[in-house]
Structure formats: structure tokens, C-alpha cells
N, C-alpha and C positions, 0 to 999 in steps of 0.2 A: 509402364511408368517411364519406361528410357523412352518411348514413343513421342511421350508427351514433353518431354523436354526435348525432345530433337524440335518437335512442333513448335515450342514455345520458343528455341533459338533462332530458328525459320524464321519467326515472324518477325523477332525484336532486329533479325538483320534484315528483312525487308523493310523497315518502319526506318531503320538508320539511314539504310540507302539511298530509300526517297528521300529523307529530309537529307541527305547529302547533297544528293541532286535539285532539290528546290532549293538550296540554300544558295547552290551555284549561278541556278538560273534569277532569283533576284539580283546576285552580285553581275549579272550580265545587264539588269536590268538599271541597276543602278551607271554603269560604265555609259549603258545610254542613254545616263539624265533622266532616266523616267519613277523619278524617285517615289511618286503615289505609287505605281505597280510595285516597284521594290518592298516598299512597308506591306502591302495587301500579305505579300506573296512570303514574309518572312514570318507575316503574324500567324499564319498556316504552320508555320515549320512549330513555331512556340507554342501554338495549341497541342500541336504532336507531344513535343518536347519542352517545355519549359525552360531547360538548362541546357542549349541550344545557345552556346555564348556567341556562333559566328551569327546566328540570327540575327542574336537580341542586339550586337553592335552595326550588324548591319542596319537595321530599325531608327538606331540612332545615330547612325552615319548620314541616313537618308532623309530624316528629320533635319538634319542640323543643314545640309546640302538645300531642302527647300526652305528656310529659313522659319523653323517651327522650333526654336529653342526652349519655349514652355514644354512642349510634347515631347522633346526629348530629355528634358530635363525629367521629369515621368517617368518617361521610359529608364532613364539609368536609378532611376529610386525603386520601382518595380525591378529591375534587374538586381539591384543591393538587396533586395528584401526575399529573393529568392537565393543569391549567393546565400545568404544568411540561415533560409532555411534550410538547405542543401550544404551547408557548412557541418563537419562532423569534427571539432579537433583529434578525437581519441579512434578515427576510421583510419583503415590503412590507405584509404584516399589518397593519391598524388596530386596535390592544388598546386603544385610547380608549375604544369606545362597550363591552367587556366588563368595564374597569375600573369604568365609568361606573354599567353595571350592577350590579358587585359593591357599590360605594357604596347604590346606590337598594335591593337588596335587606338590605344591611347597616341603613338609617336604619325598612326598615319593620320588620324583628326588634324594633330599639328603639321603636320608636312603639308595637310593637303590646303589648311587654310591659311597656311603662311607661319603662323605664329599662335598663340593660345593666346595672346594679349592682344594682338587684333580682333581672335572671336568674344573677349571679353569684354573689347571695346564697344563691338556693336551690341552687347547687354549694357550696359553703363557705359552712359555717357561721359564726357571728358568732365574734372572739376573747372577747370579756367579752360574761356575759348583764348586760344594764341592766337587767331586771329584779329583780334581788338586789344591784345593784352599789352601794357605799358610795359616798355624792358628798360626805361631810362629810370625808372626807381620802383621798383616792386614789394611792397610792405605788408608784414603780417601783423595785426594789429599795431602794437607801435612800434615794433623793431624791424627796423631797415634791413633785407636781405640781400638788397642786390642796387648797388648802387654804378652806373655808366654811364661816365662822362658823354655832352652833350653829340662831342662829332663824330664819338665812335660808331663805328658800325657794325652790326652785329648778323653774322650769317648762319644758316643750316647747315648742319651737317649730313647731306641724306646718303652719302656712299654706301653707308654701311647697311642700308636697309631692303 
């Protein structure tokens, strides 16, 4: 019997190792823009492992980098729906350090594409183009929101962006 659990620890540490190590080599995969190998190579780790969180964001790191925001959109609903079932409130489970993670994955999305309202930008559209937009009287049904006189001039402010 103790044989068999040494065997069965054996293994479950061979199976973490590798998916350590493919996990790695995607994320090399992705640093080299080769974002379709990254996904092939991360969905490998998730068949292994399901709950495989550095995978499943790598997946949709690599998604959102070829600009497949449907597919990753997906992908983070498949990844909710696995949280979910692999959710135990009443398990001595520590979700600290996976919350933690979902944070650290969540701030590099935004670091890396500037802002979360520029990647929201490019899912939805602007309501009013400022490009054609009147600024000398701008009206919401009938009430005047913004009224400037004729010779003023009015600039952008882009420093901050």
C-alpha cells in the first residue's frame, strides 16, 4: 500500500512538472508574438489540468494579443465555470494565492494594452464621433448642455494620456 502511494505521488509530480514546464514554454512562446503556438501549447496543459490558472490566462492573454476578443471572452466564461466548480466554500482550500493571481493577471492585461477602456474601446464603438462633433452648441434633446461663444477656441488636452 505505501508503494502505491509513493507511485501515485511520483506521478501526480511528474504531470505538475511537465505542465510547469509547458506552461513556461508557451509563455516564451507568447514573448515571441507567436500567440496561435502559445494557445495550442497551453490548451495541452488544461487537458492535463483543468485548474491550471497560469494556463487558462495565458490562453487569454494570447487571444486578446491576436485580437480574438470573442475566443477570449469564452475562454474566461469556461474558466468562471470551472472556478465555480472547483470552488469549495466549507474546504480548507486556500483561494488567497488564486484570487491573488487572478489580480496579477488581471493588472498585466492592463499594463500591457495601455488601459482597460482602450481594450473596451475597441469592442464598442465610440457614441459620438469628435471628429465631426459641433462644440459650439451641443444639445441633448432640448436642453442646452454646452453652450461656446463663437471665437473661442477650444483645445485637447493629451498630456495626460
Amino acid at each position: 500500500m505505501k508503494k502505491i502511494v509513493i507511485i501515485i505521488t511520483l506521478i501526480l509530480a511528474l504531470v505538475l512538472t511537465s505542465c510547469s514546464a509547458t506552461v513556461e514554454k508557451g509563455k516564451k512562446l507568447m514573448s515571441d508574438r507567436k500567440y496561435d503556438d502559445a494557445i495550442e501549447v497551453f490548451q495541452k496543459v488544461i487537458e492535463k489540468d483543468e485548474t491550471n490558472y497560469d494556463a487558462w490566462f495565458g490562453i487569454i492573454k494570447s487571444q486578446i494579443k491576436n485580437d480574438e476578443y470573442d475566443d477570449a471572452e469564452d475562454s474566461l466564461k469556461d474558466l468562471f465555470e470551472i472556478i465555480d466548480e472547483n470552488y469549495d466554500e466549507g474546504s480548507d482550500v486556500d483561494y488567497e494565492p488564486i484570487f491573488d493571481d487572478f489580480q496579477k493577471y488581471a493588472d498585466d492585461i492592463i499594463e500591457e494594452e495601455g488601459s482597460l477602456s482602450r481594450w473596451y474601446d475597441r469592442l464598442i464603438p465610440a457614441p459620438v464621433d469628435i471628429t465631426s462633433f459641433d462644440y459650439q452648441t451641443y444639445e441633448t434633446g432640448t436642453e442646452i448642455v454646452l453652450t461656446v461663444p463663437e471665437e473661442t477656441e477650444l483645445y485637447y488636452n493629451m498630456a495626460n494620456e
